[in-house]
C-alpha positions as CSV (number, residue, x, y, z in Angstrom):
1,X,0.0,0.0,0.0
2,X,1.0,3.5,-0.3
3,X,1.7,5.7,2.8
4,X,1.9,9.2,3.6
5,X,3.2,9.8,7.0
6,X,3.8,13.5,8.7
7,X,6.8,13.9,11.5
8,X,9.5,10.9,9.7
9,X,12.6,12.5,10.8
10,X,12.4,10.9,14.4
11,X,10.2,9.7,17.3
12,X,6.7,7.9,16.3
13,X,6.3,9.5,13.2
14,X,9.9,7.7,12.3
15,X,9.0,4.2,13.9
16,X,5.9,4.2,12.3
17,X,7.5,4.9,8.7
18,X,10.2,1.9,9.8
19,X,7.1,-0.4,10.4
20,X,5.8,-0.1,7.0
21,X,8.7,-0.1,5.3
22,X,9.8,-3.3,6.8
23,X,6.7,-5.2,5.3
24,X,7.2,-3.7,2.0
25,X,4.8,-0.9,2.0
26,X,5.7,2.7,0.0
27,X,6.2,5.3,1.9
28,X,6.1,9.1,2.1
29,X,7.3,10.6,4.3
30,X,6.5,14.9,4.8
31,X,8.6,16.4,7.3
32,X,10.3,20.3,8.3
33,X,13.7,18.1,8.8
34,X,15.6,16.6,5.8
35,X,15.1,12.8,5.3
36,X,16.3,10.4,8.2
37,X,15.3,7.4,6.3
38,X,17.2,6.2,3.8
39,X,15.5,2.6,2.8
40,X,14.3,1.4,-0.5
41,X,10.6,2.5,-0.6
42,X,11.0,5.8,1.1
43,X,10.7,9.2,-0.7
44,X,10.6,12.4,1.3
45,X,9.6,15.7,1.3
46,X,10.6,18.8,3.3
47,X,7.4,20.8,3.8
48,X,5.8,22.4,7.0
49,X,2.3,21.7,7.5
50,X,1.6,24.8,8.9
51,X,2.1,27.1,5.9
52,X,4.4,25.5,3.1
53,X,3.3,24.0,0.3
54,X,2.3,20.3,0.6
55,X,3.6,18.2,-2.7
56,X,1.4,16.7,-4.7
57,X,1.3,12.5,-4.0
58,X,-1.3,11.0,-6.0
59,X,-3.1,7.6,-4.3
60,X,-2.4,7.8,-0.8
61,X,-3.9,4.4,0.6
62,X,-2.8,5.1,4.0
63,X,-2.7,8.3,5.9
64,X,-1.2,8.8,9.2
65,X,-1.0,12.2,10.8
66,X,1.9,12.5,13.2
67,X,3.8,15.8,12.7
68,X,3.7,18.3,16.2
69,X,5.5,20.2,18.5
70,X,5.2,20.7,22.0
71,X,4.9,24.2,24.2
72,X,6.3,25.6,21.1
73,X,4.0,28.9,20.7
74,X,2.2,27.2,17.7
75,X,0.9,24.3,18.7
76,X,-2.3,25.4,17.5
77,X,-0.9,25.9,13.7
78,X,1.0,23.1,13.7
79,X,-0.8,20.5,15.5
80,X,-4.5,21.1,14.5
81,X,-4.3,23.4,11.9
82,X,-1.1,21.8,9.7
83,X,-3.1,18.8,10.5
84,X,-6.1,19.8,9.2
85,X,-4.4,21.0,6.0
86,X,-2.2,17.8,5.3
87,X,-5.7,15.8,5.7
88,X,-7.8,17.7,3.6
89,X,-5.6,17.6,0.7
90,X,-4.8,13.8,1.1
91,X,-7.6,12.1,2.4
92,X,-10.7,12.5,0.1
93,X,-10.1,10.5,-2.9
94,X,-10.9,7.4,-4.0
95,X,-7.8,5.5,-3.3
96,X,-8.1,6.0,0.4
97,X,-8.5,2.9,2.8
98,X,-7.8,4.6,6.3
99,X,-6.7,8.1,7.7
100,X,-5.0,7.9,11.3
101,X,-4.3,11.2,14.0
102,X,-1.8,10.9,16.8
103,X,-3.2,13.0,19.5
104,X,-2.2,12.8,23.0
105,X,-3.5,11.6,26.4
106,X,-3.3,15.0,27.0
107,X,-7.0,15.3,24.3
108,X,-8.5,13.3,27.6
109,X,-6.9,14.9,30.7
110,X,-5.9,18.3,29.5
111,X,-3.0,17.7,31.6
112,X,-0.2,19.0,29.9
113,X,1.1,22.2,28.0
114,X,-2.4,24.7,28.2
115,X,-1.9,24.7,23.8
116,X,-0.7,21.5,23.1
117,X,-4.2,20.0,25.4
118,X,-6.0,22.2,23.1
119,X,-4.8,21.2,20.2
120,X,-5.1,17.3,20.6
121,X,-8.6,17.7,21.7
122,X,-9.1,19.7,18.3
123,X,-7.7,16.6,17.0
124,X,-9.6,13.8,18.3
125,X,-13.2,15.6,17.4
126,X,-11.5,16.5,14.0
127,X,-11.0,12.7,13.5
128,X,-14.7,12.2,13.9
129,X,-15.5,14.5,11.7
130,X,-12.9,13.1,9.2
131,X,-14.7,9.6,9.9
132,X,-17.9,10.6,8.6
133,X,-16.3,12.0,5.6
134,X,-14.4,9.0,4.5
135,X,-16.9,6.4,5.1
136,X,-18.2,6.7,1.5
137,X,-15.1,5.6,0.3
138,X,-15.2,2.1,2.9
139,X,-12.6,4.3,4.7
140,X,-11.7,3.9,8.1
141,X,-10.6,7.1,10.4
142,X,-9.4,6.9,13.7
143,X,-6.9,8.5,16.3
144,X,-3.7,7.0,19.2
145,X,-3.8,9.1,22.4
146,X,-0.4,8.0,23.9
147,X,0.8,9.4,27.3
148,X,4.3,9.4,27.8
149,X,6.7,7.8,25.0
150,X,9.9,7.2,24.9
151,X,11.3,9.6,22.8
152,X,13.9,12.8,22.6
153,X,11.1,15.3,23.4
154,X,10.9,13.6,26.9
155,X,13.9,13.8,27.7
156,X,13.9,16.9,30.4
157,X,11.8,14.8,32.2
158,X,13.1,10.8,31.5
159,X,16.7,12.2,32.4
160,X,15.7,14.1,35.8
161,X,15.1,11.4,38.5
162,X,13.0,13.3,40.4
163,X,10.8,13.9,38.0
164,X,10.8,10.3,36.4
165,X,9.9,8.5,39.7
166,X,7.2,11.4,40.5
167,X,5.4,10.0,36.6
168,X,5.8,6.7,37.3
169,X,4.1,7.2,40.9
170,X,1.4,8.3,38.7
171,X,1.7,5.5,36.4
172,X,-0.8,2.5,36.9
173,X,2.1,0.2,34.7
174,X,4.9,2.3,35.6
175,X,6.7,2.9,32.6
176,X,6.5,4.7,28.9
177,X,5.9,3.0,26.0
178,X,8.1,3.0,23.0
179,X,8.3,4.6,19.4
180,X,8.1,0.9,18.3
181,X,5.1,-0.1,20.1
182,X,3.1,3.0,19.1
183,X,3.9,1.9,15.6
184,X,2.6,-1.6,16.2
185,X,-0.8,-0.1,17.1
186,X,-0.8,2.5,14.5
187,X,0.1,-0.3,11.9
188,X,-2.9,-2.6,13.0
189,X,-5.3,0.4,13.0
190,X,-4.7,1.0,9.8
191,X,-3.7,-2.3,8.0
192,X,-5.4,-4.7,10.0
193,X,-8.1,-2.9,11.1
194,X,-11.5,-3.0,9.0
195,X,-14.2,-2.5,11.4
196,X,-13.5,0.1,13.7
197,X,-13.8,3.6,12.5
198,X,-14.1,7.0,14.7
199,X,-13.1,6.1,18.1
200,X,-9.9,7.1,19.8
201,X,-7.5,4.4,21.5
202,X,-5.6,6.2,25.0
203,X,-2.1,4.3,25.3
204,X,-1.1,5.5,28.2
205,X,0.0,2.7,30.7
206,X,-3.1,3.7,32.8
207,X,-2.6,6.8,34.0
208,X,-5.8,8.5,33.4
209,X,-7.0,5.3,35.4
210,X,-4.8,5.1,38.2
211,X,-7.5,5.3,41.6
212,X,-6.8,4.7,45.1
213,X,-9.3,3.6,46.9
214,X,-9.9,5.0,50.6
215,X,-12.2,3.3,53.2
């Protein structure tokens, strides 16, 4: 199948990208950062969501929306808006078999950065709306809400012990999960996956759930 993924130069967006790749699929990658992929299969484009042009890729099959920032002073444009953009110019065809957001546990908790809580929300209820779009095309739409992941934009917090064993004491399973296993979800949500459409899936080693109980 042919892919278009945003965010390839690291992190999910990059894991996710490996994923397909390694079973054979196309994939194109759209990111502000020049290519970080180099395997057979790959093209990529430097573009910013936001307010660049996005190149023109003909048959996406497979659309997963990854690229953000974080507490950046434009979360809004990049996150929602960019996101917005990328998926109104890709989605709506034909060709289309599934469209997939990467929001954020924050979309649930609004516990993080006051913009970046904002903007994953906007995301989520923009996947729903996206899901009732597609559906006339046998399209699927849905969206990942990881919490904390193991990846470089962490890494105030992974590398400050304080502050690690203060998350995990948060953390029903206390740990992060990985670039890798965020792919492995986003791969079966869009490949596998045939029957769900419009929900969002919280990844977040339960720590929207995490209750004590006292008597």
């Amino acid at each position: 199948m042919k892919v278009l993924i945003t965010g390839t130069s690291g992190g999910i967006g990059k894991a996710i990208a490996q994923k397909f790749l390694s079973l054979g699929h196309e994939v194109v990658g759209i990111d502000r950062d020049t290519a970080a992929l180099t395997d057979v299969g790959y093209t990529h484009f430097v573009a910013d969501i936001a307010k660049g042009d996005l190149p023109d890729v003909d048959g996406v099959e497979i659309l997963v929306n990854n690229a953000g920032v974080q507490d950046s002073g434009e979360d809004i444009d990049v996150n929602l808006k960019g996101t917005i953009r990328v998926t109104e110019k890709y989605a709506f065809t034909a060709a289309i078999k599934s469209v997939l957001f990467i929001a954020s546990a924050s979309a649930h908790t609004g516990a993080e950065f006051p913009e970046y809580a904002a903007s994953k929300g906007g995301i989520v209820a923009y996947m729903k709306n996206v899901a009732l779009r597609v559906a006339k095309y046998g399209a699927t739409a849905n969206s990942l809400s990881p919490g904390g992941v193991t990846t470089h934009i962490n890494d105030r917090v992974m590398n400050d012990e304080a502050a690690w064993n203060k998350i995990m004491s948060l953390t029903l399973l206390p740990k992060w999960a990985s670039a890798e296993e965020i792919a492995e979800w986003a791969f079966f949500v869009t490949a596998v996956n045939k029957s769900m459409t419009a929900q969002d899936v919280l990844i977040d080693n339960g720590e929207a759930a995490k209750a004590e109980f006292v008597w």
